[in-house]
N, C-alpha and C positions, 0 to 999 in steps of 0.2 A: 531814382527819384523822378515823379512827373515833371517835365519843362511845359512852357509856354505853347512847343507846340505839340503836347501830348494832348492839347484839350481841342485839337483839329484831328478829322476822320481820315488820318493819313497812316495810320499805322501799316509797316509792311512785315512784322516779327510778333511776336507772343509777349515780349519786354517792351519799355519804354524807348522813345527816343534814341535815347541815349546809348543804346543798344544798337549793336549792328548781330545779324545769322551768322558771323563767322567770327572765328576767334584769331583768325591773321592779323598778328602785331603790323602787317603792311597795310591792314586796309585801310584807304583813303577814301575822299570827297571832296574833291576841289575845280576851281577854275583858272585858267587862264587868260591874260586880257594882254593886245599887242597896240598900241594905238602907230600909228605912222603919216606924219607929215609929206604930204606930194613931192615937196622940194629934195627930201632926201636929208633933212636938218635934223630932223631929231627923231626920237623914237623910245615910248614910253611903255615898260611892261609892269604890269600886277599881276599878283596870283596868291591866294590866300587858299588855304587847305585844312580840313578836320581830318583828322586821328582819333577815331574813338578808340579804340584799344588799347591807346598810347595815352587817352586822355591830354590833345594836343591839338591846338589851330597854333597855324605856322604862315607865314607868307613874306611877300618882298614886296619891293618896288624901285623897277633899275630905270635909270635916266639914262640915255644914250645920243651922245651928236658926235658926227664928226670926229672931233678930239680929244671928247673923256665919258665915263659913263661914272655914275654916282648910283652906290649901292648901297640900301637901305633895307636889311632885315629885319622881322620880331618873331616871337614866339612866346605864348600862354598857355598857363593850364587850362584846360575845359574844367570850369565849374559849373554843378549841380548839370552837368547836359549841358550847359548853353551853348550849342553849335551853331544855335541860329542869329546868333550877334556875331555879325563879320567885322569884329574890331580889334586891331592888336595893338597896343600904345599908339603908335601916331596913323598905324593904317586902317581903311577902312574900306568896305565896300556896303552898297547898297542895293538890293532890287527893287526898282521905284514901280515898274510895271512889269512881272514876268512874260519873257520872251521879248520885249519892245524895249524896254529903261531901265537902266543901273546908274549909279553914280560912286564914282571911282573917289578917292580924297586924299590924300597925303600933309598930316597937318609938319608944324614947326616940328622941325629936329637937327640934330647936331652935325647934317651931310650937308647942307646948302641949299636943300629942293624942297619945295610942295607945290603942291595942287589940287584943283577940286572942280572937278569936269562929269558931263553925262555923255555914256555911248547910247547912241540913239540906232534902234536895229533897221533896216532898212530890206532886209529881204526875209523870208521865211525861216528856220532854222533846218540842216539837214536831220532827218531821221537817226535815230540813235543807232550804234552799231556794236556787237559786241566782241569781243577778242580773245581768244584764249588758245591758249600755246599748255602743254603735259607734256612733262618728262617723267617719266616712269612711276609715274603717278604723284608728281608734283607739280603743282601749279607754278609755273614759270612767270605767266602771270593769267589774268582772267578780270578785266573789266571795259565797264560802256563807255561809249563817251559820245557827244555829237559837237559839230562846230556852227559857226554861225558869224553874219561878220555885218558893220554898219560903218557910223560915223560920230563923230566926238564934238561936242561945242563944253568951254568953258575956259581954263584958262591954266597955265602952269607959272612957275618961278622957280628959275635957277642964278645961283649968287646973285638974287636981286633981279635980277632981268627979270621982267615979268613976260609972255607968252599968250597971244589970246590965241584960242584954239577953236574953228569953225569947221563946222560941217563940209565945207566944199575945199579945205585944204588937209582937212585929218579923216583918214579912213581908220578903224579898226577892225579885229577880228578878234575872236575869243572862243574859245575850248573847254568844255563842260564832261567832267571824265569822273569815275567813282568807279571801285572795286579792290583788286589786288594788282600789285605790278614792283619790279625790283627797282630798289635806289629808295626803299621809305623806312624808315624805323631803326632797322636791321643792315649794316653793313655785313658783305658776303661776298665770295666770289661767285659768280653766275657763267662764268664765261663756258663751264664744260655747261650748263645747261642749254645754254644760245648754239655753241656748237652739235650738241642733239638732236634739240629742236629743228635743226636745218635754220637758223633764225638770222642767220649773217652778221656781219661783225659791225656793221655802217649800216646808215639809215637817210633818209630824206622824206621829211615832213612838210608839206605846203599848204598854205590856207590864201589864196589871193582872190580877188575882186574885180569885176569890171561892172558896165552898167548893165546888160542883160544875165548874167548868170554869176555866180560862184564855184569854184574849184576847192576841191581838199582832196589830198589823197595821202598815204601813209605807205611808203616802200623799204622794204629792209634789204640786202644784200653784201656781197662779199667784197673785198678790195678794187677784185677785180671786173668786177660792174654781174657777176653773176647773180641773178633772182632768188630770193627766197619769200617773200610774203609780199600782200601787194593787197589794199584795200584804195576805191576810190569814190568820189560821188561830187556831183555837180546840183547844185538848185538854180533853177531859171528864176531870173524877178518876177514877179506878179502880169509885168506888162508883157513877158515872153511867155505864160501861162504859168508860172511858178512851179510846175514838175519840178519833182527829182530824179535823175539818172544815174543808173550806174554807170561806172567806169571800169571799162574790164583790164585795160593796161593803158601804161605810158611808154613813150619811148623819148627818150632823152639825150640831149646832148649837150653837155655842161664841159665849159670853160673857165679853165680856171690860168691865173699864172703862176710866179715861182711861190712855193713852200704852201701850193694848193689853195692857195689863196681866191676864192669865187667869184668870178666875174660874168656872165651869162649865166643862160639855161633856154635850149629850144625843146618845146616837147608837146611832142604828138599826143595828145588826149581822144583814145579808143573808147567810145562812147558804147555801151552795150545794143543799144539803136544800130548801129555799123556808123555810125557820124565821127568824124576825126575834127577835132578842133587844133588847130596849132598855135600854143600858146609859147607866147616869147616873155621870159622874163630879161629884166635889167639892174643890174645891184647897181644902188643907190646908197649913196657916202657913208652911211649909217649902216651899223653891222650889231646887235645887241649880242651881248654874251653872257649865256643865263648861267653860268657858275656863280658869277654875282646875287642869283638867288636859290645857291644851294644844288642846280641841279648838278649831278656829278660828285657831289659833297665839296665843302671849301672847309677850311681847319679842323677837318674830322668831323664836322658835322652833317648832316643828310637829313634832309624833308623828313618831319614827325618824330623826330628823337627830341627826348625830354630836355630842357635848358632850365626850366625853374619856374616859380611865378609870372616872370613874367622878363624878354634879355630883349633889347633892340641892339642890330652891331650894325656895322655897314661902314665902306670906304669910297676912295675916290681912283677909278683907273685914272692914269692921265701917262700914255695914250693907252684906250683899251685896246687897241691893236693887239693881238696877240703875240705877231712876228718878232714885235718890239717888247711886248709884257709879258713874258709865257701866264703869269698868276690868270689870268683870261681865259687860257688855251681853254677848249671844251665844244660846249654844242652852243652854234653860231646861228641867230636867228639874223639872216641879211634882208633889209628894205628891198623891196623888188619892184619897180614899173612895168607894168602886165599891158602888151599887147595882145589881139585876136579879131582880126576882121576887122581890122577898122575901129575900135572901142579901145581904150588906153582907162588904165585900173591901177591898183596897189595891194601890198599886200607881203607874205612872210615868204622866205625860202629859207627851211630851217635843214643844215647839216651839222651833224656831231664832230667835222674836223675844218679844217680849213683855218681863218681870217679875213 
């Protein structure tokens, strides 16, 4: 059936909209959004995602400080196509100006939180990048994504508290990804296919910020710190000429205390240029744990599997600490204060173990 935006010259298939080229029950389209307070106080993530095969848009939205996080799920059907309404009962996203303005919103529901803020983009986006991993002629996974990262003004509330949120105290960053990839639909075991692939068993994902450039880079490996994949890229701000570079390795040295719990990260940034940047991370009080929205699955559920009409769940860690809550344990997206030459920044250090 034609949607709303079948009557724009965007077609990239033979079908409608509504259609995706591939018939993987895993393929997705979604974003992710991290916002993070300077102080280290709080720290808010969304992420809303379409499932056409599934006939399914699904997202969260986790509240994170200090000493509790509040989780807030939904999930709907896709009617007639409509993928291009980013609304699920109380969540919502908007793009106000593509590439520059969204507006995030979290209205009244039954966890204690909402909110209704704009990320305002502040540097270019990086170049999109593509991924793809075959196992014997199965796609392990295979999609794009690019990152991108600004700053937030608007306002939050939790139990009441209300929260104004400015530009020069809230950085974000966000992740724009579509294709195939495991942990959507389909629960499975994959783990003989990561060990095939050469694909490692751990990972380390980072998106941080300072005032002349942006970092992200995406590294997979073994327990034992051994390499298996390694994607990187840097954008300069406008006033450092706004390039993008690659990044051909990092070299890292991450501390952690007992029960692997994260505390630093120094790491040489190998620039394809031959330029080394040495960037210092610092975790800050705030730690988010995105099982709270499905990643990893939580009560047998996983990103894109059908719930009904229409299900909101969500609870209350209190402490999310994992050490203390295992229900937590998972991939831990930690606040980071980002040094490099003199420039002090914010931004994500995301590992699948720790607290």
């Amino acid at each position: 059936m034609p949607t709303r935006l079948d009557d724009a010259l965007i077609h990239q298939n033979y079908g409608t909209l509504e259609h995706v080229v591939d018939d993987d029950p895993r393929w997705f389209d979604r974003f992710y959004f991290n916002l993070q307070a300077v102080d280290g106080s709080l720290s808010i993530a969304q992420g809303i995602g379409v499932y056409p095969n599934m006939r399914v848009m699904d997202g969260f939205s986790l509240v994170c400080t200090p000493e509790f996080q509040i989780n807030v799920r939904a999930s709907r059907e896709l009617v007639n196509g409509n993928r291009g309404e980013m609304d699920i009962g109380p969540l919502h996203a908007e793009i106000l100006e593509p590439m520059k303005r969204w507006r995030f919103r979290l209205d009244e529901n039954a966890y204690g939180v909402r909110y209704d803020f704009d990320y305002i983009a502040n540097f270019q986006p990086l170049d999109p990048l593509r991924l793809v991993s075959m196992v014997e002629g199965r796609r392990v996974w295979d999609w794009t994504h690019f990152g991108h990262v600004g700053r937030v003004e608007g306002w939050a509330e939790i139990d009441g508290r209300r929260i104004e949120l400015t530009q020069d105290r809230h950085w974000a960053i966000r992740d724009r990804s579509w294709g195939v990839r495991p942990g959507i639909a389909v629960i499975e075991d994959t783990s003989a296919w990561f060990r095939q692939a050469n694909w490692g068993s751990r990972y380390n994902w980072v998106c941080v910020q300072l005032e002349s450039f942006y970092l992200w880079y995406f590294q997979t490996h073994e327990a034992d710190g051994t390499e298996r994949f390694f994607e990187g890229l840097i954008r300069w701000s406008d006033a450092a000429g706004g390039a993008q570079e690659k990044v051909d390795k990092v070299v890292r040295k991450v501390d952690f205390a007992e029960c692997e719990h994260f505390l630093n990260a120094a790491v040489e940034v190998h620039l394809a240029s031959g330029r080394v940047l040495n960037v210092n991370m610092r975790r800050l009080p705030t730690s988010l744990h995105l099982r709270g929205g499905n990643y990893g699955g939580l009560d047998g559920i996983i990103h894109g599997m059908r719930q009904g009409a229409l299900k909101i769940a969500g609870e209350r860690w209190e402490p999310s600490d994992s050490r203390r809550n295992p229900v937590s344990l998972g991939i831990q997206e930690h606040v980071v204060e980002v040094s490099c030459d003199g420039e002090r920044g914010y931004g994500i250090f995301e590992i699948p173990f720790g607290s």
